[in-house]
LUMDONU-713400 format. One record per residue (C-alpha): residue number from 1; residue in three letters; x negated, y, z negated. Coordinates in nm, 4 decimals, decimal comma. Each point is the difference from the previous one (the first is absolute). Layout:
REM residues N
atom pos: NUM | code: Ala | X: X | Y: Y | Z: Z
...
REM end
This chain:
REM residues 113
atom pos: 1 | code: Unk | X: 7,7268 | Y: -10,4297 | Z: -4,5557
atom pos: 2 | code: Unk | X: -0,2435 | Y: -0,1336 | Z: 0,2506
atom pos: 3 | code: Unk | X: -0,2933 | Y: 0,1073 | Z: -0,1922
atom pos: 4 | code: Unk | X: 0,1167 | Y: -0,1466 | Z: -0,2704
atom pos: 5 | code: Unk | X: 0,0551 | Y: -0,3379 | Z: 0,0896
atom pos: 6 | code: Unk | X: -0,3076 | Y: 0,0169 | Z: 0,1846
atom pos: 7 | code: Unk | X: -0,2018 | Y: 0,1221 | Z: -0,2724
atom pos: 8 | code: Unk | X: 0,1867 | Y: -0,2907 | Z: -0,2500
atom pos: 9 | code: Unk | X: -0,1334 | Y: -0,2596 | Z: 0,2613
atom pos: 10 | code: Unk | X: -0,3276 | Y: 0,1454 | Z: -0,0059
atom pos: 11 | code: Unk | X: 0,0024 | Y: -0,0445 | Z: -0,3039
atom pos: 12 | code: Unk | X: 0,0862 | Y: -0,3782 | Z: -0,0573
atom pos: 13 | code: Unk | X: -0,1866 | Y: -0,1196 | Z: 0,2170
atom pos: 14 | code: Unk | X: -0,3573 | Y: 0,1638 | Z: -0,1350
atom pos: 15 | code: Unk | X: 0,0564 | Y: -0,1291 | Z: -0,3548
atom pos: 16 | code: Unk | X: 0,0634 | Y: -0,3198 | Z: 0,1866
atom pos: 17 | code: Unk | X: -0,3508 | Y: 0,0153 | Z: 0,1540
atom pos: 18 | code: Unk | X: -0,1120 | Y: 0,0619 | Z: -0,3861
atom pos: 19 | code: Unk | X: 0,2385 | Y: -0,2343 | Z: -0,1691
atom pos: 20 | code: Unk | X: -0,1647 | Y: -0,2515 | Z: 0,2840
atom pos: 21 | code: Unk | X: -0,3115 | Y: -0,2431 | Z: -0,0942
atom pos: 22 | code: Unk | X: -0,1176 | Y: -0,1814 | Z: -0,2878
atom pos: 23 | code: Unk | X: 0,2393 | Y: -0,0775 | Z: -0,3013
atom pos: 24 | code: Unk | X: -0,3023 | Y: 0,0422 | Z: -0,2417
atom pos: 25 | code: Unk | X: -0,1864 | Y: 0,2585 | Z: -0,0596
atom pos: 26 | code: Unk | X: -0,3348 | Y: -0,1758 | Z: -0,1826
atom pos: 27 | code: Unk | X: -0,1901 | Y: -0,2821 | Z: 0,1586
atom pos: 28 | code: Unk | X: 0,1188 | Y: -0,3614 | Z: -0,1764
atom pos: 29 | code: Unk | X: -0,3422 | Y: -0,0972 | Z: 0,0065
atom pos: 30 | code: Unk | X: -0,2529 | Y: 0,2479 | Z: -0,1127
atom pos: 31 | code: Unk | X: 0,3009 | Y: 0,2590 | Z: -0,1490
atom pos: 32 | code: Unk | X: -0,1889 | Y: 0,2711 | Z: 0,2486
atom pos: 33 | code: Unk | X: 0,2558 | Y: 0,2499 | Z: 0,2358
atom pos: 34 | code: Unk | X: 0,0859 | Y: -0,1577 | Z: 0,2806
atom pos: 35 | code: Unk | X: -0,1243 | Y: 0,0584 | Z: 0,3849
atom pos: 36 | code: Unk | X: 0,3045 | Y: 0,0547 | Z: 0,2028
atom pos: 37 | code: Unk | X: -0,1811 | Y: -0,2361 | Z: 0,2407
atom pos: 38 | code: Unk | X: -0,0587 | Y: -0,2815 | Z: -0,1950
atom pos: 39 | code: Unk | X: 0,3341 | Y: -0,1557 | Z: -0,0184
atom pos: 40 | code: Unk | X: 0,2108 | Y: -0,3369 | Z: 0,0283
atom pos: 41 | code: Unk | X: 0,3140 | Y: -0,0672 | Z: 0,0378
atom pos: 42 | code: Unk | X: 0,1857 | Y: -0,2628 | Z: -0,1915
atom pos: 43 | code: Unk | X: 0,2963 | Y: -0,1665 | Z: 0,1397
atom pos: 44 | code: Unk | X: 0,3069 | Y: -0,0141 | Z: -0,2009
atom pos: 45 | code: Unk | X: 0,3336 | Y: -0,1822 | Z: 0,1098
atom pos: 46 | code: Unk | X: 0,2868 | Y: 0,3111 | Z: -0,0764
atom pos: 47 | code: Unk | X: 0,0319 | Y: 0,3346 | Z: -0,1301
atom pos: 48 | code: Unk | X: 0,0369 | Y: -0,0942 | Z: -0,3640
atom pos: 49 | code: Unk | X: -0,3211 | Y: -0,2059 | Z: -0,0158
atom pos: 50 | code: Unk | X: -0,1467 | Y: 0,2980 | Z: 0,1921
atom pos: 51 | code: Unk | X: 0,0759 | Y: 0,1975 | Z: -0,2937
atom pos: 52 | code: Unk | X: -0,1196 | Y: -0,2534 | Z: -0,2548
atom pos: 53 | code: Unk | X: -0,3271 | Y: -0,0071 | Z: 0,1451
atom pos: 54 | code: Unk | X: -0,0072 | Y: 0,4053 | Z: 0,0423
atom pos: 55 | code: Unk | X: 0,0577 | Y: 0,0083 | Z: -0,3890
atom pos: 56 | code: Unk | X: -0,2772 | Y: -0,2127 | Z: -0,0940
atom pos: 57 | code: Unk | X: -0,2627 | Y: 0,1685 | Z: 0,2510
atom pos: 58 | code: Unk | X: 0,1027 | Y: 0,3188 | Z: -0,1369
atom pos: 59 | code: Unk | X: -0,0064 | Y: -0,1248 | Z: -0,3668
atom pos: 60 | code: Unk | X: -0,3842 | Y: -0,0501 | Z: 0,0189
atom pos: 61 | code: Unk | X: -0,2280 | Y: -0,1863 | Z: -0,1774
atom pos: 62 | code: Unk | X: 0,1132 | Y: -0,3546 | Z: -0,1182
atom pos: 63 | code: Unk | X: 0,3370 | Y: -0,0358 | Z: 0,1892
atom pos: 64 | code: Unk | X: -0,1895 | Y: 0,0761 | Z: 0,3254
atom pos: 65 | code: Unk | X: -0,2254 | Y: -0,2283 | Z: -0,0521
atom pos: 66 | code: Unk | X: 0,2252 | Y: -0,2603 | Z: -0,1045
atom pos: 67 | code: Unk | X: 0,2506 | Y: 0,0607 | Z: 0,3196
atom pos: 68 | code: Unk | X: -0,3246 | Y: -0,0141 | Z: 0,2369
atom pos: 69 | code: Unk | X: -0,0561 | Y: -0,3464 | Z: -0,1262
atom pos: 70 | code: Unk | X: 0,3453 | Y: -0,0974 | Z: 0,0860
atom pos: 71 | code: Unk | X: -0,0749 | Y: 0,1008 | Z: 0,3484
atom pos: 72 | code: Unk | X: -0,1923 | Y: -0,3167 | Z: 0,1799
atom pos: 73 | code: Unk | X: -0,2294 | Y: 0,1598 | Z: 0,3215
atom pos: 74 | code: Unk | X: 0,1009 | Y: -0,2243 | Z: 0,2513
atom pos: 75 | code: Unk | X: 0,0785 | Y: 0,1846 | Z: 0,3055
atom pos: 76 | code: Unk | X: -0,3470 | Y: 0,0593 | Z: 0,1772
atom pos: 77 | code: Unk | X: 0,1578 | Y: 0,1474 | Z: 0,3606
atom pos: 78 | code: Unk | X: 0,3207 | Y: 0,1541 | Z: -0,1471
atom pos: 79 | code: Unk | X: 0,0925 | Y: 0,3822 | Z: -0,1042
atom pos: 80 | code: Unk | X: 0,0055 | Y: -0,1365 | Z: -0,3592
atom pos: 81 | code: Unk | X: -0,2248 | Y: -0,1738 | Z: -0,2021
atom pos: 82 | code: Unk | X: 0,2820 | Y: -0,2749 | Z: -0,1165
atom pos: 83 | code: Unk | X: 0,2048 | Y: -0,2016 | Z: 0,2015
atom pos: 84 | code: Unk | X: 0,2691 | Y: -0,0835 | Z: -0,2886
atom pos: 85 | code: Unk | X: 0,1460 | Y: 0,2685 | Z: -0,2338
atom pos: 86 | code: Unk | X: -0,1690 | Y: -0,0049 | Z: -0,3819
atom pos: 87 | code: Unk | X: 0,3608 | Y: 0,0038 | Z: -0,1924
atom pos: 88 | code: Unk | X: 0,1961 | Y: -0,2256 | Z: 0,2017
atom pos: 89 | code: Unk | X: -0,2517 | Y: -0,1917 | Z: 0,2512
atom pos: 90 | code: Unk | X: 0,2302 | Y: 0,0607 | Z: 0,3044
atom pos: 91 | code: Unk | X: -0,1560 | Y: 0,1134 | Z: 0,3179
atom pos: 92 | code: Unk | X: -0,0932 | Y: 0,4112 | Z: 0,0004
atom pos: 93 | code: Unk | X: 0,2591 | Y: 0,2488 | Z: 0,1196
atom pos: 94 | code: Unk | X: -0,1451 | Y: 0,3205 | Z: -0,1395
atom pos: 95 | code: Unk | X: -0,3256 | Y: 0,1624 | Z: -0,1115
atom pos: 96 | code: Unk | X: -0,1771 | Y: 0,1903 | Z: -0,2937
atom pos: 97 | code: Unk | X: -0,2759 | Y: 0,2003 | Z: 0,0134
atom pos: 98 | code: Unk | X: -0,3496 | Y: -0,0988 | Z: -0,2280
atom pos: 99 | code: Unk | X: -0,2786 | Y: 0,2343 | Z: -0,0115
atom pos: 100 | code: Unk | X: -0,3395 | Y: -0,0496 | Z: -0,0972
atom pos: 101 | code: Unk | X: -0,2943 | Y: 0,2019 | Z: -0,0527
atom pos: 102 | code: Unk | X: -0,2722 | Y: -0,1848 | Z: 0,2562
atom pos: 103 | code: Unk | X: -0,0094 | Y: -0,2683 | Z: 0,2382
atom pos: 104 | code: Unk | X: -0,1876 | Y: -0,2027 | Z: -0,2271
atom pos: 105 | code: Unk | X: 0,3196 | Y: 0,0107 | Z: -0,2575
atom pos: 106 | code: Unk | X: 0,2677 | Y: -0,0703 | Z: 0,3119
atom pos: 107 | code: Unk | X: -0,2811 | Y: -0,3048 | Z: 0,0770
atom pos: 108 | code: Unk | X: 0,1030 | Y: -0,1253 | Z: -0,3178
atom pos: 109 | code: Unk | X: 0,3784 | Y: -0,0079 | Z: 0,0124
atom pos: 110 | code: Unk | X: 0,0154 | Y: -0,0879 | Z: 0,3827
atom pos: 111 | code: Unk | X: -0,3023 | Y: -0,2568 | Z: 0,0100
atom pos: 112 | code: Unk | X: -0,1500 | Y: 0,2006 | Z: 0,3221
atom pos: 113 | code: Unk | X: -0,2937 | Y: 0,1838 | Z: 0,0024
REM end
């Protein structure tokens, strides 16, 4: 039984690792793969606008680009490039993952190169 339930934790918590990291899987910029190491993270104020903005990163193409516009890079020092969340405009709670290709596309969205 030990094995088990050792082997079922195991488990979990690599396809966590996986499951971990960018919400998109092409760059919103150039439509390249994404580096693992060029990321952001966007500031969202709850779960369910956490999963609203997961959606439309995921989605691709024109609804990623027209959430990232929603998203005003304001927070220079902070761990996310907003201050307010892009749905509601309350103050960030939570975080999503974006991924792009090169440091000159996460230049772009973050206005720091």
């Amino acid at each position: 039984m030990k094995k088990i339930l050792i082997t079922l934790i195991s488990t979990i918590g690599i396809a966590g690792l996986l499951l971990a990291g960018a919400a998109n899987k092409n760059c919103p910029m150039s439509g390249k793969a994404i580096n693992a190491e060029k990321t952001a993270n966007i500031g969202v104020c709850c779960n369910n606008c956490k999963g609203k903005a997961t959606k439309a990163l995921e989605a691709g193409g024109k609804k990623t680009k027209a959430f990232l516009k929603k998203v005003t890079a304001d927070n220079k020092d902070g761990d996310t490039v907003n201050k307010n969340c892009p749905f509601s405009g309350k103050p960030t709670k939570a975080t999503v993952t974006v991924g792009f290709c090169c440091s000159n596309c996460l230049g772009k969205f973050t206005g720091k190169k």
